[in-house]
N, C-alpha and C positions, 0 to 999 in steps of 0.2 A: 504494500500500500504506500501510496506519496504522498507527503506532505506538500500544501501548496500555501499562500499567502494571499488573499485576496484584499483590497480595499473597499471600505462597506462605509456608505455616510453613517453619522453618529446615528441619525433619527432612524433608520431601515435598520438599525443593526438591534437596538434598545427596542425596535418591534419583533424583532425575528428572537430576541432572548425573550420577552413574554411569553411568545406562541409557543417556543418551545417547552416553554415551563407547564404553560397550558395543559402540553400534550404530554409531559414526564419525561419529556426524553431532550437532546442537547442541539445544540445548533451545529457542531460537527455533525450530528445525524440528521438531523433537515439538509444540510449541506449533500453529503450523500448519498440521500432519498431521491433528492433533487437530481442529481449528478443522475444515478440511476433512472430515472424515468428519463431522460433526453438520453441517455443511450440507448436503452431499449426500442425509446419511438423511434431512432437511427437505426436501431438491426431493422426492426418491423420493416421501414420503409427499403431499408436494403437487399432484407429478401423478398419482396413483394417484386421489387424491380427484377432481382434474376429470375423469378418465377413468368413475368411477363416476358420479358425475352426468349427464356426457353421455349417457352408455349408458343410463340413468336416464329419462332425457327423448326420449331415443330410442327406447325399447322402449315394445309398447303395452301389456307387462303380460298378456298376455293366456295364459289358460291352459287353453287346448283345448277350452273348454267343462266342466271339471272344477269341483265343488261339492265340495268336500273341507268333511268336518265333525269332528266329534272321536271321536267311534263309530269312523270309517271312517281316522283316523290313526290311534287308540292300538289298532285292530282287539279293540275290545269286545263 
């Protein structure tokens, strides 16, 4: 695990010690809660992208033999 050093204005930091109190636990650990949910929603969105790729590259795109034109979408 790393240590890191962040700069926190007085007022946001004197709020995030309440909440922490609030909740029992410390502001290293809201810190790291935090940390962890942006990473996680960064894997999420990163395997969602290789999952649409592959699928991508996998599929032959092929659509039944259908010629769709714009008459026959906007039904003009």
């Amino acid at each position: 695990m790393k240590n890191i050093t962040l700069a926190v204005d007085d007022q946001v930091l004197e709020q995030v010690k309440l909440t922490a109190a609030e909740q029992g636990t410390t502001v290293d650990a809201l810190v790291r809660e935090f940390f962890a949910t942006v990473a996680a929603k960064r894997r999420a969105k990163d395997e969602a992208r290789v999952a649409l790729l592959r699928l991508a590259c996998e599929t032959s795109g092929d659509m039944g033999g259908k010629n769709w034109n714009r008459e026959a979408l906007y039904d003009r």
